[in-house]
N, CA, C and O atoms as a DFTB+ gen file, in Angstrom:
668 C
 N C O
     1  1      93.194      87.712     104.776
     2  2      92.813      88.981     104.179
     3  2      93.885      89.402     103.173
     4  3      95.042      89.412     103.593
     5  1      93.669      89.738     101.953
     6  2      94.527      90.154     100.928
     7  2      94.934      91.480     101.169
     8  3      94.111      92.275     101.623
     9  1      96.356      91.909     100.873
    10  2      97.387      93.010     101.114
    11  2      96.626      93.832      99.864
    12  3      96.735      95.040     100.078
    13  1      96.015      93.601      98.836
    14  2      95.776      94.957      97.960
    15  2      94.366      93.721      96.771
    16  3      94.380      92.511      96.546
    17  1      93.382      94.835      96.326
    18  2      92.423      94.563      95.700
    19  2      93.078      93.789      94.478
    20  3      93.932      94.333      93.778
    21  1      92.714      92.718      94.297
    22  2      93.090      91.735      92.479
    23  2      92.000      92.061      91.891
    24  3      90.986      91.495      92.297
    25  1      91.868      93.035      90.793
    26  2      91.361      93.302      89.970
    27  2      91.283      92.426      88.374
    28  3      92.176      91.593      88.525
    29  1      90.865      92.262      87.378
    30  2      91.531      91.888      85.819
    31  2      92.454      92.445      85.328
    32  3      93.136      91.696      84.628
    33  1      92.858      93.670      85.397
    34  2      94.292      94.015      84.991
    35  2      95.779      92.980      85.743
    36  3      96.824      92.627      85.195
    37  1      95.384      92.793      86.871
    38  2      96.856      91.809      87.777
    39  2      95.952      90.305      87.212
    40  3      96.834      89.528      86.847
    41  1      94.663      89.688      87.030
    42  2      94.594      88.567      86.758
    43  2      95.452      88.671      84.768
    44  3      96.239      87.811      84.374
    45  1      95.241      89.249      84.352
    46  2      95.896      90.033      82.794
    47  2      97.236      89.539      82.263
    48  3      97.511      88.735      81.372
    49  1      98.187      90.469      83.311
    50  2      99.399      90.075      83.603
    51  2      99.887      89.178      84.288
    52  3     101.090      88.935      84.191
    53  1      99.193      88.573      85.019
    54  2      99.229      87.144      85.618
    55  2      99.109      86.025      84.724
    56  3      99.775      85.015      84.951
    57  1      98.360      86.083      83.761
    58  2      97.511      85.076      82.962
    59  2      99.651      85.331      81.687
    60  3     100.689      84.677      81.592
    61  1      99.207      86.381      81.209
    62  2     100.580      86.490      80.317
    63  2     101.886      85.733      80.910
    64  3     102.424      84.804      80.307
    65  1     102.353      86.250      82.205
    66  2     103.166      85.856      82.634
    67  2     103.342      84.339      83.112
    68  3     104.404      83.718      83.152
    69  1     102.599      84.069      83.319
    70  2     101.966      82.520      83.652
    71  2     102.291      81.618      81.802
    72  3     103.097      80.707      81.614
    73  1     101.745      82.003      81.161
    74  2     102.145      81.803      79.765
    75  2     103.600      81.813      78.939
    76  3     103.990      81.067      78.041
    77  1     104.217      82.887      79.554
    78  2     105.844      82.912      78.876
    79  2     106.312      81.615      79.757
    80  3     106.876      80.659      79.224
    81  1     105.927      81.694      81.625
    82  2     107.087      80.972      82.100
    83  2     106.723      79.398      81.723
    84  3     107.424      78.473      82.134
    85  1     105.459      79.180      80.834
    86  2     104.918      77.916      80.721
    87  2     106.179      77.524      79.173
    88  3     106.889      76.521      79.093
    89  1     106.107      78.490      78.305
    90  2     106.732      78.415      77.023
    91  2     108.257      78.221      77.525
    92  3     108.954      77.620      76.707
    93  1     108.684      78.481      78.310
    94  2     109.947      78.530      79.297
    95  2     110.551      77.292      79.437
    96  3     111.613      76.857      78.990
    97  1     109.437      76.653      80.344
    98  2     109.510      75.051      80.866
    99  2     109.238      74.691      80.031
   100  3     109.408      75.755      79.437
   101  1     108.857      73.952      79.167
   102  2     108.312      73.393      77.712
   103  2     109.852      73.258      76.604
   104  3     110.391      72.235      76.182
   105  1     110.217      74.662      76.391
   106  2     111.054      75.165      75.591
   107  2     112.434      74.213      75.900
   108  3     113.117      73.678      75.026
   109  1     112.662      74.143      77.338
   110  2     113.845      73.890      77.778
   111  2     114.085      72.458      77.680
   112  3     115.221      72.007      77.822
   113  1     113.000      71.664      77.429
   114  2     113.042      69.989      77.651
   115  2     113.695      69.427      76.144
   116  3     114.153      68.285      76.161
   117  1     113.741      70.092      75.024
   118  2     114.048      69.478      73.906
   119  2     115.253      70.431      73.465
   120  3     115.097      71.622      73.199
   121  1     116.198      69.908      73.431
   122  2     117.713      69.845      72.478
   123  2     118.233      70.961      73.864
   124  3     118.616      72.052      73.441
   125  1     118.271      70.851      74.978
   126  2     119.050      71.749      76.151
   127  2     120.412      71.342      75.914
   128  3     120.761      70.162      75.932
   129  1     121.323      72.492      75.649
   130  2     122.675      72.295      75.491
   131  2     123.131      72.022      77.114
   132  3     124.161      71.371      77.286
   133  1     122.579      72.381      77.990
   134  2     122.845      72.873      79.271
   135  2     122.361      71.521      80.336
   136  3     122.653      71.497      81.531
   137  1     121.610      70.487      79.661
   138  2     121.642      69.290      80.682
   139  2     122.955      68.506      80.904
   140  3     124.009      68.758      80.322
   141  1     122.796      67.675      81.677
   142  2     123.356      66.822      82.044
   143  2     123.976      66.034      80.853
   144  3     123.124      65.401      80.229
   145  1     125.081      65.931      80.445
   146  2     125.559      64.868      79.624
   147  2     125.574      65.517      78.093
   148  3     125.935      64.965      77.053
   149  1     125.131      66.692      78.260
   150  2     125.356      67.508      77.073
   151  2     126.501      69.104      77.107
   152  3     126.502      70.250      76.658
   153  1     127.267      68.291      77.866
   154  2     128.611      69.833      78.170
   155  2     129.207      69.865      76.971
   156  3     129.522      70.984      76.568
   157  1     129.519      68.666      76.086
   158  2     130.345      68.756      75.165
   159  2     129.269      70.181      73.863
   160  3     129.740      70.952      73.026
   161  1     127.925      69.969      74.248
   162  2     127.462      70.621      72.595
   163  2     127.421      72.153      72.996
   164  3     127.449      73.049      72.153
   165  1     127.328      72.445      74.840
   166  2     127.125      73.964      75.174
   167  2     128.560      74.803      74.552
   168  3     128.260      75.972      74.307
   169  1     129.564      74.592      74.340
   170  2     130.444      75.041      73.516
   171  2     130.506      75.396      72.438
   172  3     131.409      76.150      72.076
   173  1     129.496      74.921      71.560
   174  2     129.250      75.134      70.250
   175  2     127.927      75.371      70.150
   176  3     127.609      75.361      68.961
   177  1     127.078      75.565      70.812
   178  2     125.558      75.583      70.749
   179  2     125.108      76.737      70.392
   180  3     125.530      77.672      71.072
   181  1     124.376      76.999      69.536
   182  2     123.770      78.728      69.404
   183  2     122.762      78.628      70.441
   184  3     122.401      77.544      70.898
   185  1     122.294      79.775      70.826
   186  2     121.424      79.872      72.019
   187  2     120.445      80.493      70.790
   188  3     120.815      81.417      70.065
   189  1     118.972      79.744      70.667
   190  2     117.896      80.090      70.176
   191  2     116.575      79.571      70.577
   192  3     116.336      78.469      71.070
   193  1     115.771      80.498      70.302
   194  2     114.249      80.327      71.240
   195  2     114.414      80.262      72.736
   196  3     115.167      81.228      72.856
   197  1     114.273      79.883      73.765
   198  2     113.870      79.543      74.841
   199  2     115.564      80.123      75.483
   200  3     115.493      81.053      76.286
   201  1     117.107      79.558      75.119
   202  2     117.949      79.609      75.299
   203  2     118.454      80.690      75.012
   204  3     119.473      81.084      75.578
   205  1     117.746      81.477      73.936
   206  2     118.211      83.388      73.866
   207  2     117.595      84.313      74.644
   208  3     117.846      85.518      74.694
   209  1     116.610      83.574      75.376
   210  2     116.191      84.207      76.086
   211  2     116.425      84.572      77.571
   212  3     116.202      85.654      78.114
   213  1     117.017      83.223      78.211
   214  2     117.846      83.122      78.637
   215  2     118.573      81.570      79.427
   216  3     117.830      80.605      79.606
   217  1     119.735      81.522      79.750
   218  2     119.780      79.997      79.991
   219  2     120.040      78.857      81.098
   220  3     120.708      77.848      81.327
   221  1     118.676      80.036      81.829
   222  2     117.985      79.294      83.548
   223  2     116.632      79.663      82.606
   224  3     116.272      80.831      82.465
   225  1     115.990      78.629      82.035
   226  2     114.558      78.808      81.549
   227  2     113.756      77.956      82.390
   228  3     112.536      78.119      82.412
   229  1     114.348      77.010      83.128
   230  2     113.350      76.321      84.031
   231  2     113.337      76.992      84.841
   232  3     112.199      77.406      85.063
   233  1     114.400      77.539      85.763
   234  2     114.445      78.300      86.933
   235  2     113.633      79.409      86.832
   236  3     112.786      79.518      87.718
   237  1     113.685      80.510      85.729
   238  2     112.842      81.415      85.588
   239  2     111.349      81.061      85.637
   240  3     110.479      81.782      86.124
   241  1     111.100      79.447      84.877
   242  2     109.562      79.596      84.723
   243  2     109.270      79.427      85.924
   244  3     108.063      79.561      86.127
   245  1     110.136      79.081      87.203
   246  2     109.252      78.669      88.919
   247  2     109.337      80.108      89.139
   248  3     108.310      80.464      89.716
   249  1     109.902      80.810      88.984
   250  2     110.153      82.540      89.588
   251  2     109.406      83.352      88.855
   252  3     109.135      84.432      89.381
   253  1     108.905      83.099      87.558
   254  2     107.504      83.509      86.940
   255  2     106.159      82.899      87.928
   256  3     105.140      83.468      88.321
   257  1     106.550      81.806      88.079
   258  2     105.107      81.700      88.602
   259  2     104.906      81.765      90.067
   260  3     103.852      81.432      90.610
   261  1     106.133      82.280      90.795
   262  2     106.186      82.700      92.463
   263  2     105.363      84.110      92.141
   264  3     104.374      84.474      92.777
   265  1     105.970      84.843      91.013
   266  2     105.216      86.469      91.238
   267  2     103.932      86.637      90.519
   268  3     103.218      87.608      90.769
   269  1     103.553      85.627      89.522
   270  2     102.200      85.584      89.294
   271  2     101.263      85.418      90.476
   272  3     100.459      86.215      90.959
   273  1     101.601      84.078      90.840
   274  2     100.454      83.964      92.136
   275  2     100.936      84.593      93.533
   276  3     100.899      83.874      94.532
   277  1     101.398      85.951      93.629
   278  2     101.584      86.591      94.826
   279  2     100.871      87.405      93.785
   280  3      99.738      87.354      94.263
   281  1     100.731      88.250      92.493
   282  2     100.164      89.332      91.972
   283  2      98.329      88.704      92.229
   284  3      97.452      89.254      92.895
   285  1      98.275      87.911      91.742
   286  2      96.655      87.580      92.501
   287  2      96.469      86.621      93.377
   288  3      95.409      86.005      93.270
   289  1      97.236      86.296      94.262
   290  2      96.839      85.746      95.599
   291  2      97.696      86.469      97.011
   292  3      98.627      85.851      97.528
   293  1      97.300      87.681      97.476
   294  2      98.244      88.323      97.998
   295  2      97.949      88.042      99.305
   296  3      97.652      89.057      99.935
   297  1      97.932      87.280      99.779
   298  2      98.164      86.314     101.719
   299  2      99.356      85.537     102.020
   300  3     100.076      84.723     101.442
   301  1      99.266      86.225     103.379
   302  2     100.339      85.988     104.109
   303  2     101.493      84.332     103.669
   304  3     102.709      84.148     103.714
   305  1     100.606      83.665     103.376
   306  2     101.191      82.221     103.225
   307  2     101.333      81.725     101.849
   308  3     102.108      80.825     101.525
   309  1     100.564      82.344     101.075
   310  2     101.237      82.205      99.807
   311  2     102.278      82.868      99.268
   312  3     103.011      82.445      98.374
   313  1     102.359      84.180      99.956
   314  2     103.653      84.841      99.316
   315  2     104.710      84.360     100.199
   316  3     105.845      84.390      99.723
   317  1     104.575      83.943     101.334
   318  2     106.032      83.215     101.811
   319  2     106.229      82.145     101.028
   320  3     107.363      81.861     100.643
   321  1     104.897      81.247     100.615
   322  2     105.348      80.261      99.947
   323  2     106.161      80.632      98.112
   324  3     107.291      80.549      97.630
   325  1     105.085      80.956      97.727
   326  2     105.954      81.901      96.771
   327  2     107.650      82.725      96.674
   328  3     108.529      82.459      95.855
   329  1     107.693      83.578      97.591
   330  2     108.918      84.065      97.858
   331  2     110.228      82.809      98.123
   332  3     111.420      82.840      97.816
   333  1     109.559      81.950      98.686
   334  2     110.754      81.039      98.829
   335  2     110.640      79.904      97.775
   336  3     111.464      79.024      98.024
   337  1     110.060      79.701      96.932
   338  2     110.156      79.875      95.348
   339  2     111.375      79.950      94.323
   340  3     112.215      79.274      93.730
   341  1     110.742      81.629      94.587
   342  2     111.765      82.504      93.445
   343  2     113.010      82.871      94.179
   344  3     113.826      83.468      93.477
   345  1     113.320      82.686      95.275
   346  2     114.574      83.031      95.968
   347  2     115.106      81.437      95.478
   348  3     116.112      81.697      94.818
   349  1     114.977      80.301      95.473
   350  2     115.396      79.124      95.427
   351  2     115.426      78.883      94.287
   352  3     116.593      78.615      94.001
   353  1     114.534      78.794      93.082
   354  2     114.853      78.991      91.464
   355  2     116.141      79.886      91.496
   356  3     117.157      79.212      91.321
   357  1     116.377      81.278      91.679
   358  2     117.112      82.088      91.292
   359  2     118.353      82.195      92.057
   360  3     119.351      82.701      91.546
   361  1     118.347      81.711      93.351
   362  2     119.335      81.299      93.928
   363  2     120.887      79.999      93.166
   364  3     122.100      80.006      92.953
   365  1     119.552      79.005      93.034
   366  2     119.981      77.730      92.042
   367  2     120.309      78.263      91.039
   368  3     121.441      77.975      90.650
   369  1     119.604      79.117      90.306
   370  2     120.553      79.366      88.999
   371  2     121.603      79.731      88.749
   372  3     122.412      79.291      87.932
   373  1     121.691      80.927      89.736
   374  2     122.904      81.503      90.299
   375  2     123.994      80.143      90.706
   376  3     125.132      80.087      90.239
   377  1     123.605      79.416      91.354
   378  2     124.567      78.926      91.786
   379  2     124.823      77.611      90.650
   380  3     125.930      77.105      90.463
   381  1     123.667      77.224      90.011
   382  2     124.676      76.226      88.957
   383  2     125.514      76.894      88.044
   384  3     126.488      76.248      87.658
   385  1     125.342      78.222      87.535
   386  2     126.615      78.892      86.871
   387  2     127.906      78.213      87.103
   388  3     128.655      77.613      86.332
   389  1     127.976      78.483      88.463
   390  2     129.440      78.348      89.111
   391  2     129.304      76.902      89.136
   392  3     130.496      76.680      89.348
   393  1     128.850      75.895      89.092
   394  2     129.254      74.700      89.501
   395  2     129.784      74.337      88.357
   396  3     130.912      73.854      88.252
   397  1     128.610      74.653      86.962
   398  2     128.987      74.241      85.388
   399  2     130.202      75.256      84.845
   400  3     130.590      75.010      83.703
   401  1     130.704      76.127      85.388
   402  2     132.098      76.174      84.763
   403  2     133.329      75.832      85.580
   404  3     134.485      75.837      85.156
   405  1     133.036      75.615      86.475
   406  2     133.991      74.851      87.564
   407  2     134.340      73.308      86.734
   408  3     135.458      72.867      86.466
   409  1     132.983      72.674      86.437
   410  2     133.093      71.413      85.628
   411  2     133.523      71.096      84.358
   412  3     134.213      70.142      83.998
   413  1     133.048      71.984      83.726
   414  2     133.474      72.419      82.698
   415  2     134.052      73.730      82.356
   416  3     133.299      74.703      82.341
   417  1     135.280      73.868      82.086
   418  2     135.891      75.279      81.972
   419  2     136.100      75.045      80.563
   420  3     137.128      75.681      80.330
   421  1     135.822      74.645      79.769
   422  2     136.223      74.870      78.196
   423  2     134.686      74.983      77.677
   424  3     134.767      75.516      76.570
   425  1     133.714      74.797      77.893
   426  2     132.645      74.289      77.467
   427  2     131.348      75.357      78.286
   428  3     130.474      75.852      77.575
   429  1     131.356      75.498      79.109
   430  2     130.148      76.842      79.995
   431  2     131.006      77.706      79.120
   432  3     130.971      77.604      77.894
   433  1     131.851      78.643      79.814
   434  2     132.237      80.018      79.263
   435  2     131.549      80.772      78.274
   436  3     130.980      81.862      78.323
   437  1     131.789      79.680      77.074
   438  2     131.371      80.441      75.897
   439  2     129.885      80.444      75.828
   440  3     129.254      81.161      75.051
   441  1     129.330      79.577      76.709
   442  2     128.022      78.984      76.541
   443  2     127.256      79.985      77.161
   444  3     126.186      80.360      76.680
   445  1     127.876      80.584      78.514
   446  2     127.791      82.029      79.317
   447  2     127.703      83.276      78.348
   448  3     126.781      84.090      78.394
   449  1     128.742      83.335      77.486
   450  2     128.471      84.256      76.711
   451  2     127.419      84.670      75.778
   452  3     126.998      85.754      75.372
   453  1     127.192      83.662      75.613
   454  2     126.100      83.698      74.363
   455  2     124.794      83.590      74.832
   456  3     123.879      83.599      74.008
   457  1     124.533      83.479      76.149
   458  2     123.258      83.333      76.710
   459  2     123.052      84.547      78.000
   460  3     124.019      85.240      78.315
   461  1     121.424      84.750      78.837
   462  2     122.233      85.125      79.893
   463  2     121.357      84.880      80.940
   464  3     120.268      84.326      80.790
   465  1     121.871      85.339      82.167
   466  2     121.351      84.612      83.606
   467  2     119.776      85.358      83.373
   468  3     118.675      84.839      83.556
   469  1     120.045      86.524      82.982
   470  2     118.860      87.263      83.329
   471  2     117.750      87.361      82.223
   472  3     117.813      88.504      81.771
   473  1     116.856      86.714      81.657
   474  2     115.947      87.276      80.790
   475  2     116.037      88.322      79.365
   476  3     115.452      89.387      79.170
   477  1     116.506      87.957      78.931
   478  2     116.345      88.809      77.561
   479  2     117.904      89.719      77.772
   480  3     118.461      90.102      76.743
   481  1     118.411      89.963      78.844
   482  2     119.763      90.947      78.543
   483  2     120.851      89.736      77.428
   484  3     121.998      90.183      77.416
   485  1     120.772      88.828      76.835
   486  2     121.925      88.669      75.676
   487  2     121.449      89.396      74.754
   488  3     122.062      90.347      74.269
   489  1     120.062      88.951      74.337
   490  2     119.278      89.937      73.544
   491  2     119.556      91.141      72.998
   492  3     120.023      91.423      71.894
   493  1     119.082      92.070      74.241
   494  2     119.440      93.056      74.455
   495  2     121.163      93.404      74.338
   496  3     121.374      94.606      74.179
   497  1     121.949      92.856      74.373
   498  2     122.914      93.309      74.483
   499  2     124.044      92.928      72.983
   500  3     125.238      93.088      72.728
   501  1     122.751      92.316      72.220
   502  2     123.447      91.874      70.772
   503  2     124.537      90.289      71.141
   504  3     125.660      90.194      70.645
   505  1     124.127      89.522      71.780
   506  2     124.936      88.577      71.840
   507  2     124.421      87.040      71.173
   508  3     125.018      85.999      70.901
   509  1     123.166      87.440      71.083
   510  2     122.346      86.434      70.452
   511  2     120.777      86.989      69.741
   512  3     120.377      87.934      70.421
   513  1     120.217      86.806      69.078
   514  2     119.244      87.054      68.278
   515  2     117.794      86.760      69.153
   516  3     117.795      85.979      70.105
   517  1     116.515      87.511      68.694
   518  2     115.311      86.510      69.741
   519  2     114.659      85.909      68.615
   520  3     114.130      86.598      67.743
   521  1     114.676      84.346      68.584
   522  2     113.485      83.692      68.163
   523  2     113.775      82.360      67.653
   524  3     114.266      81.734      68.592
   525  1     113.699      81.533      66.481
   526  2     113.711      80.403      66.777
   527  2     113.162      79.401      67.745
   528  3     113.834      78.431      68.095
   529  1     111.939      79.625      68.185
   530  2     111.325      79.000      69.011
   531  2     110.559      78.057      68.157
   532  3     109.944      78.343      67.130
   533  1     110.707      76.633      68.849
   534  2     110.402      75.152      68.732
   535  2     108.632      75.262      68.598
   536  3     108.118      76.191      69.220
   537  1     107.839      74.460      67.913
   538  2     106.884      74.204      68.248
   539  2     106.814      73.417      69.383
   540  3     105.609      73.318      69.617
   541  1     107.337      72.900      70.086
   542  2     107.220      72.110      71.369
   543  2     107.487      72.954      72.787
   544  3     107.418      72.528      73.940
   545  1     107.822      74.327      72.299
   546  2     108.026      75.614      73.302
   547  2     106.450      76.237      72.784
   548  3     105.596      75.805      73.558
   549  1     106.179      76.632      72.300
   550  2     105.185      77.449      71.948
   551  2     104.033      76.562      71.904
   552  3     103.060      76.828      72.610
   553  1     104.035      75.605      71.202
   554  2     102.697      74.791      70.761
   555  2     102.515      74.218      72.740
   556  3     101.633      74.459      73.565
   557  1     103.854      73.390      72.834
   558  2     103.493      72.576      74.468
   559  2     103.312      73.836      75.034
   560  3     102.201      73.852      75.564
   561  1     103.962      75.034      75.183
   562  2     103.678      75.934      76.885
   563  2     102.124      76.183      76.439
   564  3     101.252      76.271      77.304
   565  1     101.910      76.260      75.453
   566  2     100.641      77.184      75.405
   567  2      99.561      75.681      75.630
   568  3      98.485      75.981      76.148
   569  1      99.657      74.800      75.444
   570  2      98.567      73.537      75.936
   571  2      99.169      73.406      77.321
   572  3      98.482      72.859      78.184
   573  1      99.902      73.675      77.506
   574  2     100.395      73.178      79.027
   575  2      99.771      74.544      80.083
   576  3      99.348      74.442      81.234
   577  1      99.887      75.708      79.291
   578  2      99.206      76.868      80.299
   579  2      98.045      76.757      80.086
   580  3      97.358      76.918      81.095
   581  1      97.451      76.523      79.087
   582  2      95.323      76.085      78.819
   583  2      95.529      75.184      79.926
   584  3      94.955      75.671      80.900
   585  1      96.063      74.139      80.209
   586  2      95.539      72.656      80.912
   587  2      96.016      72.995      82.482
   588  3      95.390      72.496      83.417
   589  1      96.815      73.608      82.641
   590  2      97.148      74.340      84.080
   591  2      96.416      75.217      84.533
   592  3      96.181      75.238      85.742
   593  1      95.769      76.343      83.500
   594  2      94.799      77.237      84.383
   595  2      93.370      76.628      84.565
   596  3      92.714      76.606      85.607
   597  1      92.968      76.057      83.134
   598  2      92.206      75.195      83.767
   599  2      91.784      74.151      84.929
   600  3      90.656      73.870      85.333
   601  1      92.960      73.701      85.307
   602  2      93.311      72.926      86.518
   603  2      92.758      73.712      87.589
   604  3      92.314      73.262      88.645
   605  1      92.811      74.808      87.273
   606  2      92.619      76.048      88.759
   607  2      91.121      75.651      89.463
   608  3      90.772      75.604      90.642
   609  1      90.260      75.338      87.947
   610  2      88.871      75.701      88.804
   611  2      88.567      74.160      89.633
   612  3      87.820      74.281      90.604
   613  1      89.008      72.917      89.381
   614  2      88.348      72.038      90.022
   615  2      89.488      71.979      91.055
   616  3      89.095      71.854      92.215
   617  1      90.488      72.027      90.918
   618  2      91.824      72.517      92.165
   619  2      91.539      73.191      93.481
   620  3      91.467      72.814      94.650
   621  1      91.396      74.400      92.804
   622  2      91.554      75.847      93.800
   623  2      89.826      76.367      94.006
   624  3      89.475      77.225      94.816
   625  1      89.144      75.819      93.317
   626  2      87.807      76.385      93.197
   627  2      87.673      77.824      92.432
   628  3      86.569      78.319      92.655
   629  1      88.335      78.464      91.761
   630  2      88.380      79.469      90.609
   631  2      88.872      79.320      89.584
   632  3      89.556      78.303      89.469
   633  1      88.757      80.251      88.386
   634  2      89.321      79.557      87.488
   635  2      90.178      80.777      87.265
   636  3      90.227      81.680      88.100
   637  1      90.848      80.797      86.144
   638  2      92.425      81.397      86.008
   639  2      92.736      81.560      84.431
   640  3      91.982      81.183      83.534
   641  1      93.610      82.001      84.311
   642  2      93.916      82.658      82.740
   643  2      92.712      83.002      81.970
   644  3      91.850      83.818      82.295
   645  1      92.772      82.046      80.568
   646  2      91.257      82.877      80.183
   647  2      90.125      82.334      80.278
   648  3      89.096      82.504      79.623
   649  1      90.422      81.510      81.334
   650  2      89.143      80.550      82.236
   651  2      88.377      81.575      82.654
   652  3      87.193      81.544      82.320
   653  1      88.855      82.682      83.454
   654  2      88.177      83.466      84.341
   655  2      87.299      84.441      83.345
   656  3      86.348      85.014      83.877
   657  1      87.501      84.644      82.145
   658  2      86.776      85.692      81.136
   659  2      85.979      84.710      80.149
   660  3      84.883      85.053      79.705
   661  1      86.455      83.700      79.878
   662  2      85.450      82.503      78.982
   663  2      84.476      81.899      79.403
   664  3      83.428      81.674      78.799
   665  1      84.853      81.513      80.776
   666  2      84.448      80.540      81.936
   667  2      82.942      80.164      81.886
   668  3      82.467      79.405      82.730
């Protein structure tokens, strides 16, 4: 039994949010100053598109999509599953901070600065600019969120984003 009525306004903001954290994951796979084997360029790297936004963009897109599908699937077992999710994305992010300047102390710092843990506060806080986003952030999240919500209806048996209003 669902904790509160899902109306189209929460499928709405579900469908949006489902969409940024897709542009998120997408965004983050091409030129990441922040992988593995790339410490030397996070020192010098401008943080733009996906990385000004902020620079846990994978982590955020699993913690986008823990509170999407608790906003329209509100049972007992999906939001535990969910919740332990976005506690574990955001946990991890939290905690690779500290591992990547432990490893690198010349090279995170500045890379910290110019980016930030949380969503849009560098932004906001004048430390980096918003935009520069890749066609492979925008063009892939947005085929990657069409081909995922679509997935919903032969998946889950409903359909999802603007499956559910086109459908």
């Amino acid at each position: 039994m669902p904790f509160w009525d899902v109306g189209d306004g929460l499928w709405a903001l579900a469908s949006v949010l489902m969409l940024i954290a897709s542009v998120l994951l997408l965004g983050s796979l091409v030129r990441n100053p922040a992988l593995a084997g790339a410490a030397a360029s996070a020192a010098t790297a401008e943080a733009r598109g996906v990385y000004a936004v902020t620079r846990h963009q994978i982590m955020w897109a699993f913690a986008i999509w823990g509170v999407s599908h608790i906003l329209i699937y509100p049972v007992t077992k999906n939001i535990i599953l969910s919740v332990a999710i976005i506690v574990l994305a955001l946990v991890g992010a939290a905690l690779q901070d500290r591992k990547k300047a432990a490893l690198d102390p010349g090279g995170w710092p500045p890379w910290e600065l110019r980016t930030s843990y949380l969503p849009f506060a560098a932004i906001i806080a004048g430390r980096t600019k918003f935009g520069g986003f890749g066609m492979h952030a925008l063009g892939g999240g947005s085929m990657t969120w069409l081909a995922a919500t679509w997935a919903h209806i032969p998946l889950a048996g409903w359909p999802a984003g603007i499956w559910r209003w086109i459908g």
